[in-house]
C-alpha positions as CSV (number, residue, x, y, z in Angstrom):
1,X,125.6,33.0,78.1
2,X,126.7,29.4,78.5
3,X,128.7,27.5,75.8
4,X,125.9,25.3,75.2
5,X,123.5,28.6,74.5
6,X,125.6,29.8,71.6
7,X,125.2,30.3,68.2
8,X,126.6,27.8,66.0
9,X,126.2,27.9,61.9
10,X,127.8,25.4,59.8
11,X,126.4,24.1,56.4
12,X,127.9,21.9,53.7
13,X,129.8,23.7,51.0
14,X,128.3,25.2,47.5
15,X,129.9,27.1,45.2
16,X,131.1,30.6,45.9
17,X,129.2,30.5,49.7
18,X,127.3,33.4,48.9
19,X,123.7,32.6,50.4
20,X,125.4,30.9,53.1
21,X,128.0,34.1,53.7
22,X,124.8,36.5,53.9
23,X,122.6,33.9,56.5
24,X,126.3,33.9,58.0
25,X,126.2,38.2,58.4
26,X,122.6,37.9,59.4
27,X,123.0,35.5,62.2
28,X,126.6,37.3,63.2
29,X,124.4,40.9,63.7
30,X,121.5,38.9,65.5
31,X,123.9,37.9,67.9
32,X,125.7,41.3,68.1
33,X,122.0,43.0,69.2
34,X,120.8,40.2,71.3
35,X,124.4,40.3,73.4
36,X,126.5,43.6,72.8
37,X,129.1,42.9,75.3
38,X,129.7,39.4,73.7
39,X,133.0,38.9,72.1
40,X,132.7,37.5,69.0
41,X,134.6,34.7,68.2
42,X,135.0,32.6,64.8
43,X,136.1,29.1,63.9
44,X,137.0,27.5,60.7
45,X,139.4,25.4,59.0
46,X,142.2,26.9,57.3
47,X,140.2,28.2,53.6
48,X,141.5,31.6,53.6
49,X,138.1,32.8,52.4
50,X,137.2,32.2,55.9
51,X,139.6,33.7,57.4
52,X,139.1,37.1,55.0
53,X,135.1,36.8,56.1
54,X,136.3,36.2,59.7
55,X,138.6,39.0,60.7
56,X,135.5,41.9,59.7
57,X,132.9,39.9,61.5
58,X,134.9,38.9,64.8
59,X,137.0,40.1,67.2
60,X,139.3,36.7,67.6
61,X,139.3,33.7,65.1
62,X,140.5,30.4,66.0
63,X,141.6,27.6,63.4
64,X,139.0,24.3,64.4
65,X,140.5,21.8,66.3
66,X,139.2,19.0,64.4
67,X,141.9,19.9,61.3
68,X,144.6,21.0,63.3
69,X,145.0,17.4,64.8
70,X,144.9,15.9,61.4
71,X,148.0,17.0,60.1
72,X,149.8,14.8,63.1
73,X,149.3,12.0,62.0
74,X,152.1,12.3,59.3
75,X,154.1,13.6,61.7
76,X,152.9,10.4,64.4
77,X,153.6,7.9,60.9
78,X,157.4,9.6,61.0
79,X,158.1,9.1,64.4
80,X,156.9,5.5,64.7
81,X,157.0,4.0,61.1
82,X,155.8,0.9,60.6
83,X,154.4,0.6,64.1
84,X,150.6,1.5,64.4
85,X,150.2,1.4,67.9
86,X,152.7,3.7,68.7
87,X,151.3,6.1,66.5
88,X,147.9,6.1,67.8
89,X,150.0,6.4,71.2
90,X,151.9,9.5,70.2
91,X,148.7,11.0,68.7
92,X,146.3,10.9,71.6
93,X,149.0,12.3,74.3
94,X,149.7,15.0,71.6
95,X,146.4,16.0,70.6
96,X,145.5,16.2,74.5
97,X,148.8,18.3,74.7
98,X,148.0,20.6,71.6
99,X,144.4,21.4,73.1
100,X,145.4,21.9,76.6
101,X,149.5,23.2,76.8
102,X,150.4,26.8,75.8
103,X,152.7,26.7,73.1
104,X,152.6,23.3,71.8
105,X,151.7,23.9,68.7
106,X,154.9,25.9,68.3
107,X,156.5,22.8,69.5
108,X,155.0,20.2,67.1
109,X,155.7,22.9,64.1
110,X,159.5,22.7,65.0
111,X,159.2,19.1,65.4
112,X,157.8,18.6,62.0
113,X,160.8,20.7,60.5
114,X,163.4,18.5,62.4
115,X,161.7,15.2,61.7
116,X,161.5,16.4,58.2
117,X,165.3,17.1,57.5
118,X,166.8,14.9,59.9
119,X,165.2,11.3,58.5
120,X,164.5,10.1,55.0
121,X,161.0,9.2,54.3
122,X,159.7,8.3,51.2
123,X,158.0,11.0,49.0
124,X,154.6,10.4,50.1
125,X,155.5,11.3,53.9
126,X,157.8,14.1,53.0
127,X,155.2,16.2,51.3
128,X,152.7,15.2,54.2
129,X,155.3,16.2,55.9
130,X,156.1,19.6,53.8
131,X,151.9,19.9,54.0
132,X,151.8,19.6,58.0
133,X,154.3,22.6,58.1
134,X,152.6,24.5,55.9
135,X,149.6,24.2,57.5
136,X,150.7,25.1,60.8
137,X,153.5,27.8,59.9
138,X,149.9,29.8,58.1
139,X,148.0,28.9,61.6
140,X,150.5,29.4,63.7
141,X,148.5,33.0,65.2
142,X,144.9,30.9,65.4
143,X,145.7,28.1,67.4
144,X,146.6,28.6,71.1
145,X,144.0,26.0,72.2
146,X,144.9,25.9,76.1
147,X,144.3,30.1,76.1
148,X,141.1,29.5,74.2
149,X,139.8,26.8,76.6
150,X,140.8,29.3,80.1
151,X,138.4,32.0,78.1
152,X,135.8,29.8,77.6
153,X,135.3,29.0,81.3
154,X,135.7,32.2,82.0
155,X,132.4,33.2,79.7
């Protein structure tokens, strides 16, 4: 199966995500029949709903790209305050770097702790800051980006 053949199901939020949870199970057993030596892999953002649906459904579950590389940018603002062109600098090389390095987003967590204690930043940044951190200390097991791209081309 090509990446361009696979199943994709995304829908805009409603409350509780109940029909969309059961078209979800539907679509996640169509696929299972139609390819039984498929692995079955799921993406989402960080809602730990997701995550509880996830783990019975697939065998791997990888935290979306799309919000991992948002929480840089308070990290990018903290590095280079007050200078926007560094910051957009510093994100692209580190977004490219997050999707394609092993490890890095180990190294951009530690980074964000450093950064966080070692400069003073005005409360606004420091809980973008504390949020960053957060965010990647609970995602830290779903975002290995460069192993997730070699298994891709391997499918």
């Amino acid at each position: 199966m090509d990446f361009f053949s696979r199943p994709y199901l995304g829908a805009a939020p409603e409350y509780g995500k109940k029909s969309f949870l059961e078209r979800l199970e539907r679509e996640i057993e169509r696929a299972k029949k139609r390819y039984p030596e498929a692995k079955l892999v799921g993406i989402a953002d960080g809602a730990e709903s997701n995550w509880k649906f996830l783990e019975k459904q697939t065998e791997e579950q990888i935290l979306d790209f799309y919000h991992a590389s948002g929480y840089l940018g308070a990290l990018a603002e903290a590095l280079h305050p007050n200078t926007v062109s560094k910051q957009k600098e510093w994100l692209v090389k580190n977004c490219r770097e997050l999707k394609h390095k092993k490890g890095k987003s180990g190294e951009l967590l530690n980074l964000m702790k450093e950064v966080k204690e070692e400069k003073s930043h005005s409360k606004n940044l420091t809980e973008k800051l504390q949020a960053a951190i957060t965010y990647y200390e609970n995602h830290q097991h779903q975002m290995d980006y460069a192993e997730y791209l070699l298994g891709r081309q391997d499918s």
